[in-house]
The first five atom37 places (N, CA, C, CB, O) and aatype in JSON, in Angstrom:
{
  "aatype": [20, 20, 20, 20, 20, 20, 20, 20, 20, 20, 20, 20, 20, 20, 20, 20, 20, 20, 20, 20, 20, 20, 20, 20, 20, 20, 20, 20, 20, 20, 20, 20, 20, 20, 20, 20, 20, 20, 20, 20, 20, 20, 20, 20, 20, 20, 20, 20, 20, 20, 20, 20, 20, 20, 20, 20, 20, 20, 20, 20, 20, 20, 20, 20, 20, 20, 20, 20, 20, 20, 20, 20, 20, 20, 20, 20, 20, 20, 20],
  "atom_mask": [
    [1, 1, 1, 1, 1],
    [1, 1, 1, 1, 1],
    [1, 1, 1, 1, 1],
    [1, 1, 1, 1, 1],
    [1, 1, 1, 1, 1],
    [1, 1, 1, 1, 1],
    [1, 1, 1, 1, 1],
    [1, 1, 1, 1, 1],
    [1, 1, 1, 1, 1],
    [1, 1, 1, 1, 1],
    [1, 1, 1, 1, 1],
    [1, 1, 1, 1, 1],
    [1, 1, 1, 1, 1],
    [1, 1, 1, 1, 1],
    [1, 1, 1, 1, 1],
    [1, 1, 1, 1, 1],
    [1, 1, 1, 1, 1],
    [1, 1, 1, 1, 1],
    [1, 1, 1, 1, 1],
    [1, 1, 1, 1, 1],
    [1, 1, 1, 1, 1],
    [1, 1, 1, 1, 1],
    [1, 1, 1, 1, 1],
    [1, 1, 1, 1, 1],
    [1, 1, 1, 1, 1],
    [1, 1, 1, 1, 1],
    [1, 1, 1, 1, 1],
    [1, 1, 1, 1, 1],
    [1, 1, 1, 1, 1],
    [1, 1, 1, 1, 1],
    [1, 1, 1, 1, 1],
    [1, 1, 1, 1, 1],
    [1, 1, 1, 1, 1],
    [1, 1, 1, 1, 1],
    [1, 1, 1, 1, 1],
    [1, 1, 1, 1, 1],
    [1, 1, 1, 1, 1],
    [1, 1, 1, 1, 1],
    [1, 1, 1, 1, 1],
    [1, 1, 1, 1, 1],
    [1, 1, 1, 1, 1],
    [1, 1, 1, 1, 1],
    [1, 1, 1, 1, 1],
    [1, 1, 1, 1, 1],
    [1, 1, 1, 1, 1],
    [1, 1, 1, 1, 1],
    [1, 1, 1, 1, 1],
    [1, 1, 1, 1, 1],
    [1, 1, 1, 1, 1],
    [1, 1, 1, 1, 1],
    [1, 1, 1, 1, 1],
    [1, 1, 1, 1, 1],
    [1, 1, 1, 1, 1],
    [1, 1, 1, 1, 1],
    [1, 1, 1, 1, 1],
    [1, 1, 1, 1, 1],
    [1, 1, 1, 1, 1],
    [1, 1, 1, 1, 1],
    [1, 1, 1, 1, 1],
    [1, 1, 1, 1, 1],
    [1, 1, 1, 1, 1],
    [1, 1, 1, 1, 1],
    [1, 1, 1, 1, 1],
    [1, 1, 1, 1, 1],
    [1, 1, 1, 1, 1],
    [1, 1, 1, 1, 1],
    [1, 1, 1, 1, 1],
    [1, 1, 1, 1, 1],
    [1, 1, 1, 1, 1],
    [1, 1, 1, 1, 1],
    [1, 1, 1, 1, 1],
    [1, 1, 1, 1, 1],
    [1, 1, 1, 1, 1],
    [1, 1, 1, 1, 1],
    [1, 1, 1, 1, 1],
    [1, 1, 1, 1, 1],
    [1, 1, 1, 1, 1],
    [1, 1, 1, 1, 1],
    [1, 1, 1, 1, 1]
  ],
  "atom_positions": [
    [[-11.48, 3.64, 11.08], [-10.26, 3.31, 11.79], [-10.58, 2.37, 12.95], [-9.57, 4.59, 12.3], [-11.52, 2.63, 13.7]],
    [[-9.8, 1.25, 13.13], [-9.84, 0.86, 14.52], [-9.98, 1.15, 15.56], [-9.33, 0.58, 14.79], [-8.98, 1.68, 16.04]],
    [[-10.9, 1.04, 16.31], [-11.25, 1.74, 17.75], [-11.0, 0.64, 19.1], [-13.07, 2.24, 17.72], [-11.52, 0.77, 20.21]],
    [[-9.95, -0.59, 18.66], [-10.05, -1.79, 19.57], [-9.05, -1.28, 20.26], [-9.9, -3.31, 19.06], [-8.16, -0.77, 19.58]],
    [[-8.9, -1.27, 21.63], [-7.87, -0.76, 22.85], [-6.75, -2.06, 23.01], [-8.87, -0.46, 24.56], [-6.53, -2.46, 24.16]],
    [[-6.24, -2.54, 22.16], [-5.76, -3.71, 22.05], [-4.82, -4.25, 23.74], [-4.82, -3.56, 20.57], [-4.71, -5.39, 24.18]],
    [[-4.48, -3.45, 24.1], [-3.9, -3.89, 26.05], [-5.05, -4.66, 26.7], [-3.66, -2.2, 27.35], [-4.81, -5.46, 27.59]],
    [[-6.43, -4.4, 26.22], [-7.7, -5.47, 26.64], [-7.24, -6.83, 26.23], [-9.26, -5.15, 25.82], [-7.38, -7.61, 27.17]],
    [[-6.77, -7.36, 25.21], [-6.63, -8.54, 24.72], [-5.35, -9.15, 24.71], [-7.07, -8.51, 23.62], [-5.18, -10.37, 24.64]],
    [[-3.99, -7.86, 24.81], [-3.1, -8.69, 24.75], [-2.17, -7.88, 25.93], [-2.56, -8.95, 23.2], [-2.34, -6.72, 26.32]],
    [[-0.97, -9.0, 26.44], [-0.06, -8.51, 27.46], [1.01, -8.24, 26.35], [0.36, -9.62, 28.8], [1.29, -8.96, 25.4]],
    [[1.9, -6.26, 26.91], [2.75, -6.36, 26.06], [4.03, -5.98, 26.79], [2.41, -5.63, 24.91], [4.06, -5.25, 27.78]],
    [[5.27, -6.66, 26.09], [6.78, -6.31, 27.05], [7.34, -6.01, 25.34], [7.86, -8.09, 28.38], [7.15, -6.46, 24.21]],
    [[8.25, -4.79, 26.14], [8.34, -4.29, 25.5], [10.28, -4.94, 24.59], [7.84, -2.98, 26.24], [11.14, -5.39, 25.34]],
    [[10.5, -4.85, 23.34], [11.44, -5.64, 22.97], [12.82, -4.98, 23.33], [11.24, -5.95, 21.58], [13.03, -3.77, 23.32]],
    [[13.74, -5.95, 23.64], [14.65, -5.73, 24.24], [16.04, -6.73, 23.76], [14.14, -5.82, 25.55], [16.24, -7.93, 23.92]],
    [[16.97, -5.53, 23.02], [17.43, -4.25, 23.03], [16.17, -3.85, 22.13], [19.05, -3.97, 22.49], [15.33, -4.54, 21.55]],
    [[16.35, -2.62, 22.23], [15.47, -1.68, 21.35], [16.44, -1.13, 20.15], [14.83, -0.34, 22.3], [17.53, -0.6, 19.99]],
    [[14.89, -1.77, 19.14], [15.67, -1.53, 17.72], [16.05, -0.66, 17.42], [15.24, -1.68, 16.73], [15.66, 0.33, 18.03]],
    [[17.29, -0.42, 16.02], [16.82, 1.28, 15.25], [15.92, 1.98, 15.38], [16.6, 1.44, 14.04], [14.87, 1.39, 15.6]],
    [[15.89, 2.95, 15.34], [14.47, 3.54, 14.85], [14.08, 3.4, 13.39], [14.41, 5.04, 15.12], [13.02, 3.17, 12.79]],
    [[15.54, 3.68, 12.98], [15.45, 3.43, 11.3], [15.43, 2.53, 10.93], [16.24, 3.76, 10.49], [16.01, 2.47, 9.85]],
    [[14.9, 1.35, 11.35], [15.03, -0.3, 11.29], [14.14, -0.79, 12.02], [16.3, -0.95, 11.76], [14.56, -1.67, 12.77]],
    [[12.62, -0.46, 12.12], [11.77, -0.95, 12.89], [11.38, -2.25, 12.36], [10.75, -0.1, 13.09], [10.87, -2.38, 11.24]],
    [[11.67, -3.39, 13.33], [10.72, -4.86, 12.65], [9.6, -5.09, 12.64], [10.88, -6.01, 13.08], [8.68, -4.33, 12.95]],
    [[9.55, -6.23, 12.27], [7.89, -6.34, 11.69], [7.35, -7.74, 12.23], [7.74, -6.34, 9.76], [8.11, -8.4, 12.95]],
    [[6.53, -8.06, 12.02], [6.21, -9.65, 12.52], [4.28, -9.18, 13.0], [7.65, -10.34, 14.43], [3.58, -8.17, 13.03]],
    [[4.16, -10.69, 13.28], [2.85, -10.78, 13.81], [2.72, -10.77, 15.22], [2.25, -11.87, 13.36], [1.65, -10.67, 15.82]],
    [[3.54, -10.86, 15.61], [3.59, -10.67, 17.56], [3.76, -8.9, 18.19], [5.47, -11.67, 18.29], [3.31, -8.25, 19.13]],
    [[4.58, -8.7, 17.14], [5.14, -7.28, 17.04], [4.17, -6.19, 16.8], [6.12, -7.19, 15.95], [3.34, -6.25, 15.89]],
    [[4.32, -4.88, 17.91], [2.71, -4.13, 17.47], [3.89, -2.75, 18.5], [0.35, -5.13, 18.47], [4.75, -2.92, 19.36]],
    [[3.49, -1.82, 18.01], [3.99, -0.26, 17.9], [3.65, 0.49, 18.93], [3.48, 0.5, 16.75], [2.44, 0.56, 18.72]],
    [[3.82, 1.05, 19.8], [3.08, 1.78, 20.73], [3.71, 3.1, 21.05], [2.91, 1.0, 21.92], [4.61, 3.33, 21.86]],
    [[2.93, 4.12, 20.08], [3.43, 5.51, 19.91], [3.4, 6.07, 21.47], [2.42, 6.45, 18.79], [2.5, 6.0, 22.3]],
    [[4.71, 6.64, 21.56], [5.24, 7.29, 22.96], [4.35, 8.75, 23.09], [7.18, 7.63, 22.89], [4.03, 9.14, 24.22]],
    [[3.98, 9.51, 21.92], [3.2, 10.91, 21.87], [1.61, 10.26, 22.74], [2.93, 11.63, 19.79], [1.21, 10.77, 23.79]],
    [[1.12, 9.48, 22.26], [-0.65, 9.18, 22.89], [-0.67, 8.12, 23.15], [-1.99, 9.33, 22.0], [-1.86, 7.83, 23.25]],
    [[0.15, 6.94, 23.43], [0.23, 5.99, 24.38], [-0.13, 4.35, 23.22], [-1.08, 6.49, 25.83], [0.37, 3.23, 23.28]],
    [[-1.49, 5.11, 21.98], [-1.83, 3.89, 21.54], [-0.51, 2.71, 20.98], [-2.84, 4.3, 20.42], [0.69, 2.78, 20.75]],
    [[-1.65, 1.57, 20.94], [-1.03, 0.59, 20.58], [-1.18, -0.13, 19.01], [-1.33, -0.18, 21.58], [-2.03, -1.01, 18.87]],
    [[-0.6, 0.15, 18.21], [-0.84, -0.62, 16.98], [-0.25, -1.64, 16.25], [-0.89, 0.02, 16.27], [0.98, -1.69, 16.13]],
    [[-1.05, -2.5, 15.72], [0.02, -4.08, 15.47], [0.67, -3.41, 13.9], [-1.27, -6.21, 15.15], [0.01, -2.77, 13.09]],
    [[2.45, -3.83, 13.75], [3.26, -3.74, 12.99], [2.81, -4.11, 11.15], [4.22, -4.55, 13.7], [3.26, -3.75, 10.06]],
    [[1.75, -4.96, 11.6], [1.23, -5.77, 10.07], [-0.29, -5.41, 10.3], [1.55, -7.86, 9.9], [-0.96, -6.41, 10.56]],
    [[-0.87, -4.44, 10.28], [-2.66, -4.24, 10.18], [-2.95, -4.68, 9.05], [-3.36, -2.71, 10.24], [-2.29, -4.52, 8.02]],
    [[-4.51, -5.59, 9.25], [-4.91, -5.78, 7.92], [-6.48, -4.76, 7.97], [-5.06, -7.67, 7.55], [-7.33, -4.74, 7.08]],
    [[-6.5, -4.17, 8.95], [-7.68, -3.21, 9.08], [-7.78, -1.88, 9.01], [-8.16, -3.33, 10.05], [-8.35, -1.71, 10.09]],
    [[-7.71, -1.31, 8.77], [-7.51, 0.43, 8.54], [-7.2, 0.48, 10.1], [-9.16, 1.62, 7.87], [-8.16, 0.24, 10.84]],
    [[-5.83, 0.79, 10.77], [-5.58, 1.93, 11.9], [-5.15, 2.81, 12.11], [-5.23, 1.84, 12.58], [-4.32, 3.07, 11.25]],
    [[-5.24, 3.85, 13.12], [-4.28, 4.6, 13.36], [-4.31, 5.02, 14.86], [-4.32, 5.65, 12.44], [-5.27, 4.86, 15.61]],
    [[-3.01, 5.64, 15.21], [-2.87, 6.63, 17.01], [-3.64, 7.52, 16.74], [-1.3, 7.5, 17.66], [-3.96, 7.72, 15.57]],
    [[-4.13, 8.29, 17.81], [-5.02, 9.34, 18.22], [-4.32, 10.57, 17.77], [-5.32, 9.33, 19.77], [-4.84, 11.68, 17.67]],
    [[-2.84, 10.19, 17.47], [-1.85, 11.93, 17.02], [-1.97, 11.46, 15.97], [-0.03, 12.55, 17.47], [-3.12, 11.65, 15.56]],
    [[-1.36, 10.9, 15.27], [-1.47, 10.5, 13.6], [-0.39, 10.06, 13.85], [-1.64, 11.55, 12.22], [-0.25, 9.68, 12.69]],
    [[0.79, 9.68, 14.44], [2.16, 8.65, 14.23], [2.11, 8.2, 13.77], [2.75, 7.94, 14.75], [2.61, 8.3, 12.65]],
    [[1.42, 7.25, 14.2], [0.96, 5.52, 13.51], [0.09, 5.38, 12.58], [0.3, 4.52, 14.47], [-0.92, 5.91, 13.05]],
    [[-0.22, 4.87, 11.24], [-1.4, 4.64, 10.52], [-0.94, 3.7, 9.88], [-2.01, 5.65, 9.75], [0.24, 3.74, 9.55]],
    [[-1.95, 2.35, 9.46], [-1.85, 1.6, 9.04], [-2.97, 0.73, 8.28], [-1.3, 1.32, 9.77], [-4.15, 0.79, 8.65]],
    [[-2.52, -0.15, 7.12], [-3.53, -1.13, 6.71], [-3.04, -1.67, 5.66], [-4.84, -0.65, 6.44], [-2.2, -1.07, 4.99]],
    [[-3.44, -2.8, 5.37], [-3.33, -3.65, 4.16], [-1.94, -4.23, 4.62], [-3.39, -2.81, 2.58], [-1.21, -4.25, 3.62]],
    [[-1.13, -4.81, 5.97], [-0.23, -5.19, 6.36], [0.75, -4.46, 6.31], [-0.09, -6.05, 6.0], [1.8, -5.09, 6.28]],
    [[0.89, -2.76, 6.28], [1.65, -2.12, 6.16], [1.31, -1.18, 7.39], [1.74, -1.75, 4.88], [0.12, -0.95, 7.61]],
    [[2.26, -0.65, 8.16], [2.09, 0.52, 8.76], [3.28, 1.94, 8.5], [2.02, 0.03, 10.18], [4.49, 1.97, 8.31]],
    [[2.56, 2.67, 8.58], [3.85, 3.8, 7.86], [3.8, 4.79, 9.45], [3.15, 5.08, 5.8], [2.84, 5.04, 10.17]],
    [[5.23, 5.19, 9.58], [5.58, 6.08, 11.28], [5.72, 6.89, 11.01], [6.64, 5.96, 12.29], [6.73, 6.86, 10.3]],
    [[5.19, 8.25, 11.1], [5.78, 9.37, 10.71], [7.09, 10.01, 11.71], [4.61, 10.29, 10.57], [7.8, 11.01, 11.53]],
    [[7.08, 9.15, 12.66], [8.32, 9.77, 14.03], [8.89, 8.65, 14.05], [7.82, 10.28, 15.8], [7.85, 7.99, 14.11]],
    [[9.77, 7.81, 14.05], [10.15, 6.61, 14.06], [10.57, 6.36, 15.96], [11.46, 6.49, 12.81], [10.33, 5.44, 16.74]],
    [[11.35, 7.81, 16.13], [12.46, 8.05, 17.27], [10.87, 8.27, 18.24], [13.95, 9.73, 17.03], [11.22, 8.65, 19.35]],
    [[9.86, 8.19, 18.19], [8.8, 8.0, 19.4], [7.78, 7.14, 19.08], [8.11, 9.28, 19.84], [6.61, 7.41, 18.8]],
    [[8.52, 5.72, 19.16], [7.59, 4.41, 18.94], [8.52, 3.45, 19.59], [7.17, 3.96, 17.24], [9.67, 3.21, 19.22]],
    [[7.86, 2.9, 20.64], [8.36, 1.35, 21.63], [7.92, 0.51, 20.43], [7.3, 0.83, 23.48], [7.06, 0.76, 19.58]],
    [[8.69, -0.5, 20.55], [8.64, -1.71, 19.94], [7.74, -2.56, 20.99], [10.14, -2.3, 19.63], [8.19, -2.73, 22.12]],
    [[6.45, -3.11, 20.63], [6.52, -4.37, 22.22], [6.04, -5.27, 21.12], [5.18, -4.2, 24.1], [5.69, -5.23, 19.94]],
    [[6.28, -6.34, 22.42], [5.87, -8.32, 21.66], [4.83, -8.2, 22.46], [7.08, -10.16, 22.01], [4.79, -7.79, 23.61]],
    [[3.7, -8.72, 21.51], [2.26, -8.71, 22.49], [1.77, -10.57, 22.15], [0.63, -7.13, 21.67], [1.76, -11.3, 21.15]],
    [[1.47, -10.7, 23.39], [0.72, -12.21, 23.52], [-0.33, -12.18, 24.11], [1.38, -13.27, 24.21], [-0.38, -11.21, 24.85]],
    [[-1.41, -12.94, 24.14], [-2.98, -13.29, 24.19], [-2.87, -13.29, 25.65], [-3.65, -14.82, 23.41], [-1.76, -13.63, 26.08]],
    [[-3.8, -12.97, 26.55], [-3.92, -12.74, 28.03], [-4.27, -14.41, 28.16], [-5.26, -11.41, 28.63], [-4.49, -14.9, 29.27]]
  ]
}
């Protein structure tokens, strides 16, 4: 699993309005940041990830949420 603290590399604000939950978007700017353990994970992984609770897991450009209703949406850009 990914062990990269991704807030080292990128600044994130968070998207605004805030989506569905049942309608989370997707994109390459776009990255997940489970409200239960704080991590941050990008929307399209091409690397095996996951949060420290299990919310988030992802890979092969897919990520699957198991809580939808405790995940921020943020837009992350390069520091």
């Amino acid at each position: 699993m990914m062990g990269v603290d991704l807030r080292k590399i990128y600044r994130f604000s968070p998207v605004e309005p805030a989506p569905d939950p049942a309608a989370l978007p997707i994109g390459g700017d776009l990255y997940y940041e489970c409200l239960e353990c704080t991590v941050v994970v990008s929307s399209v992984p091409f690397i095996a990830c996951a949060c420290t609770c299990g919310n988030l897991t992802g890979s092969g450009g897919k990520t699957t949420v198991t809580r939808p209703e405790r995940v921020r949406v943020m837009r992350g850009k390069l520091k």
